[in-house]
Residue frames as qw, qx, qy, qz and C-alpha x, y, z in Angstrom:
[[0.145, -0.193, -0.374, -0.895, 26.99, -13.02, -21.50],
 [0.171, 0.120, 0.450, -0.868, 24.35, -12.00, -20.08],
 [0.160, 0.489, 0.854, 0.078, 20.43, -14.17, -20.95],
 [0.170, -0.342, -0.416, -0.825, 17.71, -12.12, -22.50],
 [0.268, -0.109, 0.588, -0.755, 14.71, -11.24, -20.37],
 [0.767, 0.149, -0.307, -0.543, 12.58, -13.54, -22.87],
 [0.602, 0.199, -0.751, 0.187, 15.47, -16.68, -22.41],
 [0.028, -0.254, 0.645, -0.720, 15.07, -15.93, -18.67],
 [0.566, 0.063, 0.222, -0.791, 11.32, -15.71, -18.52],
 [0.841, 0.115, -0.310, -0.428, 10.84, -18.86, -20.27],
 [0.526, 0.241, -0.769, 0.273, 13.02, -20.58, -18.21],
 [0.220, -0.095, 0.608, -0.757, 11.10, -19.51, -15.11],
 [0.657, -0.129, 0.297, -0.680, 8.12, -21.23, -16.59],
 [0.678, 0.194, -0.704, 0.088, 10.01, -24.35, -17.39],
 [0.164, 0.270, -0.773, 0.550, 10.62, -24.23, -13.62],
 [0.470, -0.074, 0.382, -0.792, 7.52, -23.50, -12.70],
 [0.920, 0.049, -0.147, -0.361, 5.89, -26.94, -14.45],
 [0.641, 0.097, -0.692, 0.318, 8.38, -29.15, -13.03],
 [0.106, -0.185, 0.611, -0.762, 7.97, -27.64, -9.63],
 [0.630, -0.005, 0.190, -0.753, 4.20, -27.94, -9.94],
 [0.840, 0.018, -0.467, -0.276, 4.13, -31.87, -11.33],
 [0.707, 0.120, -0.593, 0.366, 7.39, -32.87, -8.85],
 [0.224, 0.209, -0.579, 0.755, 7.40, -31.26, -5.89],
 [0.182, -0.577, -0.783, 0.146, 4.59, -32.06, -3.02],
 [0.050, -0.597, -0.477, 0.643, 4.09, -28.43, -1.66],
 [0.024, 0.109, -0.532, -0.839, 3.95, -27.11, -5.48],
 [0.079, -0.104, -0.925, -0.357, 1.31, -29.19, -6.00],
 [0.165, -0.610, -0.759, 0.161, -1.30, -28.83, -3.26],
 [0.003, 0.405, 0.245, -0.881, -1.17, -25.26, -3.65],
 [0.261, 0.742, 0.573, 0.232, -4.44, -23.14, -4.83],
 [0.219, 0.681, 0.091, 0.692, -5.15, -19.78, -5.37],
 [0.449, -0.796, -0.178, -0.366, -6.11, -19.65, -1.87],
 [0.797, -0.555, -0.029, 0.237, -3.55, -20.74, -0.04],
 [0.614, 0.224, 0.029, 0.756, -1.08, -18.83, -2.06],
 [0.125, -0.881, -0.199, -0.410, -3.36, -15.32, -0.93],
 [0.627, -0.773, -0.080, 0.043, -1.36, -15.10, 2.16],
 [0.739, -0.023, 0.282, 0.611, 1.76, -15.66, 1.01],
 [0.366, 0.342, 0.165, 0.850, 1.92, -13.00, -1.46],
 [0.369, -0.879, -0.198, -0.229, 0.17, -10.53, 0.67],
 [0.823, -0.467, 0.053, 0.319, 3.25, -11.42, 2.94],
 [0.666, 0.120, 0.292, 0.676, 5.58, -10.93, -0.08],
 [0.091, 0.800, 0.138, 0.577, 3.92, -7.75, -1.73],
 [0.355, -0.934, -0.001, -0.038, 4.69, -6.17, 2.31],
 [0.879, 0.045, 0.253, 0.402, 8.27, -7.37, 1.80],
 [0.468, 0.626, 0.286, 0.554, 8.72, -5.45, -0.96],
 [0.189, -0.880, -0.105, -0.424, 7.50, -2.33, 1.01],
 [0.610, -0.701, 0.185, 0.320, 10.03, -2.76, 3.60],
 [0.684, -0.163, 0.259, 0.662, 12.89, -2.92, 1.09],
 [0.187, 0.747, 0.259, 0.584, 11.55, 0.28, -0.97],
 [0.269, -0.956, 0.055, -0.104, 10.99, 2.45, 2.54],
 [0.594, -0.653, 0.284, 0.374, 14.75, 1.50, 3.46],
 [0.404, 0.813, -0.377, -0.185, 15.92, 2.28, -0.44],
 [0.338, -0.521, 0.779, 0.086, 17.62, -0.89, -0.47],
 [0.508, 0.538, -0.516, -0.432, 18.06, -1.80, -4.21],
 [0.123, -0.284, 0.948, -0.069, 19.36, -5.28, -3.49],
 [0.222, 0.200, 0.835, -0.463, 16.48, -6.68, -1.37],
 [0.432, 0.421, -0.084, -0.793, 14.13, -4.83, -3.91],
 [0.509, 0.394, -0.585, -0.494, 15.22, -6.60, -6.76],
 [0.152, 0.064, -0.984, -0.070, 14.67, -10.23, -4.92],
 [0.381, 0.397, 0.502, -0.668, 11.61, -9.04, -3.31],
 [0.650, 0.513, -0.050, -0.558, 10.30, -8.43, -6.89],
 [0.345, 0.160, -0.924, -0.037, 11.87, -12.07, -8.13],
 [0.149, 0.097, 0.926, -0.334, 9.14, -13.65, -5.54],
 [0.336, 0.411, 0.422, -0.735, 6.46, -11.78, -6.57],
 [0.458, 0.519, -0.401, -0.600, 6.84, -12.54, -9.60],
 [0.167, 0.089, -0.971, -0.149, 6.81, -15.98, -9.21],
 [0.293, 0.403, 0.583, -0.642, 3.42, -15.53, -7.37],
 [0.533, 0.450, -0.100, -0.710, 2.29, -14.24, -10.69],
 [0.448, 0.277, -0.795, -0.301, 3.76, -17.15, -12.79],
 [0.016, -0.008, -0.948, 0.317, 2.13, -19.53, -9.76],
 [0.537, 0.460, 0.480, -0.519, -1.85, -18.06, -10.21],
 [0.628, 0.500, -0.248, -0.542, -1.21, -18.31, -14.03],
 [0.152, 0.221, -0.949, -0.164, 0.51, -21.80, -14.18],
 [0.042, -0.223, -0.967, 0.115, -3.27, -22.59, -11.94],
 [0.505, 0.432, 0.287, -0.690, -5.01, -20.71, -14.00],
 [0.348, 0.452, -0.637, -0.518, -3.94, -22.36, -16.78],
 [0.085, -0.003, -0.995, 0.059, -5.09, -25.90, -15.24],
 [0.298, 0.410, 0.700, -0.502, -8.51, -25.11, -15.05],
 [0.324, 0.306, 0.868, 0.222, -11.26, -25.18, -17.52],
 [0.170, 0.756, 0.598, 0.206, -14.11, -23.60, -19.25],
 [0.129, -0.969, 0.143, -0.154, -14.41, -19.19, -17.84],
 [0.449, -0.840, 0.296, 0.064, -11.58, -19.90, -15.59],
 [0.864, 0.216, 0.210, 0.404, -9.09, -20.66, -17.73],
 [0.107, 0.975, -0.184, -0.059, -5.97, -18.44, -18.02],
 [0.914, 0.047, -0.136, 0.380, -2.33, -18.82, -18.78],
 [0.403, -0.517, 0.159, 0.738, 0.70, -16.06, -18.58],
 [0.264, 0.359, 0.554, 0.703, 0.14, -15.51, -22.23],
 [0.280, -0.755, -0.460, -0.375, -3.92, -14.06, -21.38],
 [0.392, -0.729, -0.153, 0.540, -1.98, -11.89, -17.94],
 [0.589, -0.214, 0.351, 0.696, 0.24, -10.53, -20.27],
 [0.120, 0.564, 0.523, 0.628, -2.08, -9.85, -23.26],
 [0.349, -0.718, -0.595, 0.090, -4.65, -8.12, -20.50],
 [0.468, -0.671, 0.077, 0.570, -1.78, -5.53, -19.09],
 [0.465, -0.007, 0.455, 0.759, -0.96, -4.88, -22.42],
 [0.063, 0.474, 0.588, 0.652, -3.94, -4.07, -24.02],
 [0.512, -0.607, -0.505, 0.337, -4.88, -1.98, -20.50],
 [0.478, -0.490, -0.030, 0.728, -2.20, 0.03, -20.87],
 [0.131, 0.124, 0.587, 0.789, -2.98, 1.36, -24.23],
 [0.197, -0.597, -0.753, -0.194, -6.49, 1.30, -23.41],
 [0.398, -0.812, -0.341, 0.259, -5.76, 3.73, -20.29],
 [0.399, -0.525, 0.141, 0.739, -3.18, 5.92, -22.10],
 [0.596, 0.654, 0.447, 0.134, -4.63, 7.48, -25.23],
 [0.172, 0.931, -0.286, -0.149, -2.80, 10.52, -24.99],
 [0.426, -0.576, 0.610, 0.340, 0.38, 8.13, -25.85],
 [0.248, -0.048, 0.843, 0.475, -1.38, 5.62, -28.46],
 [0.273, 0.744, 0.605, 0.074, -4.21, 7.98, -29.58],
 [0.284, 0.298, 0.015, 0.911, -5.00, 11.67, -29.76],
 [0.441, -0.820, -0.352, -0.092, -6.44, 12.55, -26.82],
 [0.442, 0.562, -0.308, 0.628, -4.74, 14.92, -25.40],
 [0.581, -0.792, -0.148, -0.119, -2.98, 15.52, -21.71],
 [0.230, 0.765, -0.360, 0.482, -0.28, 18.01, -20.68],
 [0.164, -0.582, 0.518, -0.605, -0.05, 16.99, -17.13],
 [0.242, 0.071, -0.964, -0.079, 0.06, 14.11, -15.06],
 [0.339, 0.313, 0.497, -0.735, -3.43, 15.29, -13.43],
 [0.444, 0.422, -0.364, -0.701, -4.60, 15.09, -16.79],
 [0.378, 0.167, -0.907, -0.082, -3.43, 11.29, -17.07],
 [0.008, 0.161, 0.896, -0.414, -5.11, 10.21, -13.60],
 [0.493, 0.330, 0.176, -0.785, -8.48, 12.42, -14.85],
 [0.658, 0.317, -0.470, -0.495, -8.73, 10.46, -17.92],
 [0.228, 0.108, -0.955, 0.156, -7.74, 6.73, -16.26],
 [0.215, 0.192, 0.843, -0.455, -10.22, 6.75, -13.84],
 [0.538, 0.409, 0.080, -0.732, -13.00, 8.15, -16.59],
 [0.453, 0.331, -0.797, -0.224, -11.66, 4.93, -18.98],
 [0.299, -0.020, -0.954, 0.026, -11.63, 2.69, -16.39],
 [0.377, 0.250, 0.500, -0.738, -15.28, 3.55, -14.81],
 [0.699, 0.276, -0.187, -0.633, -16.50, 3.02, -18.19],
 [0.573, 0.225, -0.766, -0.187, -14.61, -0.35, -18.99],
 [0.058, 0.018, -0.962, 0.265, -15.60, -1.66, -15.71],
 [0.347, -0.474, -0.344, -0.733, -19.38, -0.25, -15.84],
 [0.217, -0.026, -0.602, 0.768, -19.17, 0.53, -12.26],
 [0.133, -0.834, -0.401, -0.355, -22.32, 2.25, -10.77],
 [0.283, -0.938, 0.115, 0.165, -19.90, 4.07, -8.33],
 [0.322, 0.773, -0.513, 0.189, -16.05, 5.23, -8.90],
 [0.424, -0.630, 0.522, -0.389, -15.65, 3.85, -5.44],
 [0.958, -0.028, 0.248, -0.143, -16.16, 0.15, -6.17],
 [0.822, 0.488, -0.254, 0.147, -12.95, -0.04, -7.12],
 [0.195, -0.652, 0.589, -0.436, -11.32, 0.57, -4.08],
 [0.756, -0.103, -0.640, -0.094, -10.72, -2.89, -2.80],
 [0.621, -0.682, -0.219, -0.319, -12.69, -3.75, 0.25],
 [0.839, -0.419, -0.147, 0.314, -9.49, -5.79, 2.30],
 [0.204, 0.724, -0.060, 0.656, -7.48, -2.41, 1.65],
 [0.343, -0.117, -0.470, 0.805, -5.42, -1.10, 5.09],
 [0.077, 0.815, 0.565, -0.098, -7.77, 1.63, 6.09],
 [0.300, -0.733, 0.003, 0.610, -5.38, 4.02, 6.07],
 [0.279, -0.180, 0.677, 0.657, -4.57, 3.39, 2.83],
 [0.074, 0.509, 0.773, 0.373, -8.09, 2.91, 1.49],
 [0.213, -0.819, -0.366, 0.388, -8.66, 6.50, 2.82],
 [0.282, -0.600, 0.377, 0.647, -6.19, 7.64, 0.60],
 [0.163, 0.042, 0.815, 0.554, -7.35, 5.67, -2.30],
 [0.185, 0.659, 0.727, -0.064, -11.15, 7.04, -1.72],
 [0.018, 0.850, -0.022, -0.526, -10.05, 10.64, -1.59],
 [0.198, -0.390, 0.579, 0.688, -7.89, 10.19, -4.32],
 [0.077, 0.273, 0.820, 0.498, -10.56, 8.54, -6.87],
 [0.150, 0.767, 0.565, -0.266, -13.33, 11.21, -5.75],
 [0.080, -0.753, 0.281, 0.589, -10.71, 13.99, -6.63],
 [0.326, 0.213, 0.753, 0.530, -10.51, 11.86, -10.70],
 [0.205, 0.620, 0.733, 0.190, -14.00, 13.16, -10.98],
 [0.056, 0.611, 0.165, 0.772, -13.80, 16.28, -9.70],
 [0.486, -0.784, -0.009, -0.386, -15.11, 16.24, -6.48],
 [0.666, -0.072, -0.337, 0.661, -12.34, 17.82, -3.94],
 [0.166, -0.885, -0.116, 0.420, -11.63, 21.13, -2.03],
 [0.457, 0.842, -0.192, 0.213, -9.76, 23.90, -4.00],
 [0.530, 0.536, -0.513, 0.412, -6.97, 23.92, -2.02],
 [0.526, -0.143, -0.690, 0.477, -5.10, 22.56, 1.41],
 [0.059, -0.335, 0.315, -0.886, -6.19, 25.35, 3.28],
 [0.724, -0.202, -0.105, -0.651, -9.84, 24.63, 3.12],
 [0.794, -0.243, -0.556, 0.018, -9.02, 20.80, 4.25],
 [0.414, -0.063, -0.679, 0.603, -7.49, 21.95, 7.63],
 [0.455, -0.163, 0.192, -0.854, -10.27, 24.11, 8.46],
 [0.824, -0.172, -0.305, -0.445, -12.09, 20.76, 8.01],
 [0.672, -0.149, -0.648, 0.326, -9.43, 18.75, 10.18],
 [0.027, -0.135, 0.533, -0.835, -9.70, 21.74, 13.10],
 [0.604, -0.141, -0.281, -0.732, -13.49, 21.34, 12.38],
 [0.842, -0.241, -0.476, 0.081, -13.36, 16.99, 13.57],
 [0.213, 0.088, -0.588, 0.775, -10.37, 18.24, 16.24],
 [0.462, -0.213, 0.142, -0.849, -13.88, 20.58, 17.69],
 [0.785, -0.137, -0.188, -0.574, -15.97, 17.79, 17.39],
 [0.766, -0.082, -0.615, 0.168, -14.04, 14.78, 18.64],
 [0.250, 0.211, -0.492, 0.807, -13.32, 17.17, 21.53],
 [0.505, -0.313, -0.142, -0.792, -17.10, 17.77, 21.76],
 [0.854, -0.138, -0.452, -0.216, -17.74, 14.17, 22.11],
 [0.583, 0.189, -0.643, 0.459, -15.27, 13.57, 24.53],
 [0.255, -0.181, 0.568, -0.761, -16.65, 15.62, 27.57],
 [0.886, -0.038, 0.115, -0.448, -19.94, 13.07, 27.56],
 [0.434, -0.249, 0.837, -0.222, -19.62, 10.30, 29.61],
 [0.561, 0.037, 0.823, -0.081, -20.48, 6.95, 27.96],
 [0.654, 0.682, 0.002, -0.329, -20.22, 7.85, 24.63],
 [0.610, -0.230, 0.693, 0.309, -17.52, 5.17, 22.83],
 [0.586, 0.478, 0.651, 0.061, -19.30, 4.91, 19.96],
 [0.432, 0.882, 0.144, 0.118, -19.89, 8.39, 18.80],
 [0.431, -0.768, 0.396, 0.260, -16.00, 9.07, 19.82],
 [0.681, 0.095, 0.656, 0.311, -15.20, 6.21, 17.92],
 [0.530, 0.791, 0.272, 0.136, -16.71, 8.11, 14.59],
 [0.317, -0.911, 0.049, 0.260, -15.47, 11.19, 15.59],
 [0.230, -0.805, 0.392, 0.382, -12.14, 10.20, 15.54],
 [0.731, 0.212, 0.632, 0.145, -12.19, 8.59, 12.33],
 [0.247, 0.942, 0.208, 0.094, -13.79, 11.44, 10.72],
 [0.200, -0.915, 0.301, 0.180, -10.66, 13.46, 12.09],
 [0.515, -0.389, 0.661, 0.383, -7.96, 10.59, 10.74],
 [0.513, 0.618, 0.496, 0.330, -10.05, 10.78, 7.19],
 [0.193, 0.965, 0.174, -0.023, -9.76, 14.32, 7.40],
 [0.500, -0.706, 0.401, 0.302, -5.83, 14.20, 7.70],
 [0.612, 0.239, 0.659, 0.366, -5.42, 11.47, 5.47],
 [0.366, 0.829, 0.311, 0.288, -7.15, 13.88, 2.74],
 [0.222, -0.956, 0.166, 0.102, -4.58, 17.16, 4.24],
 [0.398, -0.408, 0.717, 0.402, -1.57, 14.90, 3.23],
 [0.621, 0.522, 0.483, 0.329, -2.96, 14.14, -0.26],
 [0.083, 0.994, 0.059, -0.049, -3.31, 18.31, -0.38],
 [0.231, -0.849, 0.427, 0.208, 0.42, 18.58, 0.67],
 [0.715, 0.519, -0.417, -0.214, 1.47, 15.82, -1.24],
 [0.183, -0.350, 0.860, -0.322, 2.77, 13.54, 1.56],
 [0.668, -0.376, -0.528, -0.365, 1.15, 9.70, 1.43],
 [0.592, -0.679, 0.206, -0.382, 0.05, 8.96, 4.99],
 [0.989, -0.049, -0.073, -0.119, 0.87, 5.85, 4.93],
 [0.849, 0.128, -0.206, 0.469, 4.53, 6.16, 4.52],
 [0.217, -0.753, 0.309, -0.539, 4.68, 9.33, 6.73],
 [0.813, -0.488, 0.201, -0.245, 3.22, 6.71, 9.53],
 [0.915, 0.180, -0.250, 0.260, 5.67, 3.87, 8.51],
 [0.317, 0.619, -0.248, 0.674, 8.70, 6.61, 8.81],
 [0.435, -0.572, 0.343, -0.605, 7.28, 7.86, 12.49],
 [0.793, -0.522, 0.123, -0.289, 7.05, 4.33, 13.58],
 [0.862, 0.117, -0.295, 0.394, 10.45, 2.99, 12.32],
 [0.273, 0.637, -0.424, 0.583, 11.78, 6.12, 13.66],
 [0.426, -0.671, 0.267, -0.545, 10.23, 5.23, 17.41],
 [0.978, -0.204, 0.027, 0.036, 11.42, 1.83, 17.25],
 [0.594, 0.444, -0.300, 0.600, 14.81, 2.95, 16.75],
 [0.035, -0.627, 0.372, -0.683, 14.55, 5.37, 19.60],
 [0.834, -0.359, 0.166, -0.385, 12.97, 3.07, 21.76],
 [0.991, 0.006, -0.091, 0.100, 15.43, 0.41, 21.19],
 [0.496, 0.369, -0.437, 0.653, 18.19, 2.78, 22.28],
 [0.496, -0.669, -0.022, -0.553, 16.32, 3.31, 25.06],
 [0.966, -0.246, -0.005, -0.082, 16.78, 0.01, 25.92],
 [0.760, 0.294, -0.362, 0.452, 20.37, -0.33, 24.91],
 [0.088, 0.643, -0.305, 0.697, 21.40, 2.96, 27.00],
 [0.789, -0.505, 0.118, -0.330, 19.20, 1.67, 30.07],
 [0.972, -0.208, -0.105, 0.022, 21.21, -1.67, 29.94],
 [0.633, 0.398, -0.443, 0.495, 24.53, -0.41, 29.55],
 [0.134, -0.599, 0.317, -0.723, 23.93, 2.09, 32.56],
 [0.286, 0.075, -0.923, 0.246, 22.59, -1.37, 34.43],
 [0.466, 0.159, 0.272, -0.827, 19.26, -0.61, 34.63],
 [0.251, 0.233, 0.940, 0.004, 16.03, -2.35, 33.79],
 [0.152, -0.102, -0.149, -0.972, 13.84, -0.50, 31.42],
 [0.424, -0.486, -0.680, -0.349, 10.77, -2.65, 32.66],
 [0.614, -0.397, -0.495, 0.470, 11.95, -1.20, 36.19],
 [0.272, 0.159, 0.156, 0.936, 12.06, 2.68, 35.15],
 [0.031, 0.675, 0.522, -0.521, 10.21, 5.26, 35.79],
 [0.463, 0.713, 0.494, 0.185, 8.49, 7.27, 33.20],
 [0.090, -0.938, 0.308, 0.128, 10.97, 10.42, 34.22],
 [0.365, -0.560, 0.627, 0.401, 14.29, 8.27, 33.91],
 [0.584, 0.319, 0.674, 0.320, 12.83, 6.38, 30.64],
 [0.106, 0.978, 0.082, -0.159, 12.13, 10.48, 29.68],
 [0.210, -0.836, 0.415, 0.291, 16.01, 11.71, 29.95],
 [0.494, -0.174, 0.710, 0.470, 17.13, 8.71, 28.05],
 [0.525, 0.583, 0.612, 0.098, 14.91, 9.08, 25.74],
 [0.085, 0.985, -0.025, -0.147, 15.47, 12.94, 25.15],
 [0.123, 0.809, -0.392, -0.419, 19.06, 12.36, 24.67],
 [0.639, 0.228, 0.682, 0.275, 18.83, 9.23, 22.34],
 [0.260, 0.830, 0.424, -0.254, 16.80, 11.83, 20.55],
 [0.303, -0.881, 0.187, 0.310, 19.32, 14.14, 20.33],
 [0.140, 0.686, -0.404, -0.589, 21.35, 12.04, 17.90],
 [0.440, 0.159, 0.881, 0.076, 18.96, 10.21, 16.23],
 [0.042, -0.139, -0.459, -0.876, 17.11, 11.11, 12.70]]
């Protein structure tokens, strides 16, 4: 028979204070040295979601969770403000969720899930008393991602284009200008902007269409390490060096890898 997810859960922090009194590398960890680690783990995860592979998922999210039960077993060992246990995570997420869903445990009302994300970010501006929306984007954020997460929390408030059209006039608009910049000679810098401006202005064209960038890009670059890596196979069977190729014969293989690859 199969353990309860309560019988479980207390048995993971039975483990987790015997690990932390008996075991040396339990011990000497802090919060900081555990920051890498689960940064590590949380990208984990994201590999076993983009390849749909349920398995790997479910142990991926078994580590991470122990990450949680590891900053609350050492928050629970400190004192005075910084004190926390699992109980005070728990309570926090709870009373969050309620807090940030009224249309479920009030009577505010919202038909749509646009509705839901309009009203979250107006909740949680107030409960953090922000002087911008934006300060909640967190600074060590991918850029690509944190491009996605600015556009997305300007568009809470209201301010966005009406519709996708208008944002690709604005990405042909940076295409003009990064093209401007380019014919002047010793200009890095304002290139540099430029072509920022032009990968913000995408970024915000795939919110429109409903595509995140981020896992567009992921997708395009597993798909070119795959093709590239039959590049290589096809080169060696044929008894070739692909570091020895020319950019025409690394071409043809490449074209028909292509050919039946996704």
């Amino acid at each position: 028979m199969k353990k309860s997810p309560e019988i479980l859960f207390r048995e993971l922090l039975d483990i987790m204070d015997k690990l932390r009194v008996e075991c040396p590398w339990d011990k000497k960890q802090d919060i900081h040295s555990l920051r890498h680690l689960t940064i590590e783990e949380t990208y984990e995860l994201a590999d076993a979601i983009m390849l749909d592979d349920y398995q790997e998922i479910k142990k991926e999210l078994g580590d991470i969770l122990l990450h949680i039960v590891f900053y609350a077993k050492i928050g629970s060992e400190r004192g005075g403000n910084e004190h926390f246990d699992v109980s005070d995570v728990i309570e926090s997420i709870n009373e969050k969720l309620i807090r940030r869903h009224p249309h479920i445990f009030s009577d505010v009302k919202a038909d749509t899930d646009e509705d839901v994300k309009v009203n979250w970010e107006k909740i949680k501006l107030k409960e953090k008393d922000r002087d911008s929306v934006l300060s909640g984007v967190p600074t060590s954020l991918p850029s690509l991602i944190k491009a996605y997460r600015i556009q997305d929390k300007a568009h809470g408030i209201g301010f966005d284009w009406d519709n996708a059209n208008q944002v690709w006039e604005k990405v042909e608009e940076e295409i003009d200008e990064l093209q401007e910049e380019l014919k002047l000679q010793d200009n890095k810098e304002n290139i540099e902007m430029e072509f920022g401006d032009l990968l913000f202005a995408l970024v915000n064209y795939a919110r429109f269409i409903d595509v995140n960038p981020e896992t567009a890009l992921e997708r395009s670059n597993k798909k070119f390490i795959s093709r590239f890596t039959d590049v290589e196979r096809v080169a060696k069977e044929r008894g070739k060096s692909i570091s020895e190729m020319s950019l025409e014969e690394m071409e043809l293989i490449w074209q028909e890898v292509k050919k039946y690859s996704k």
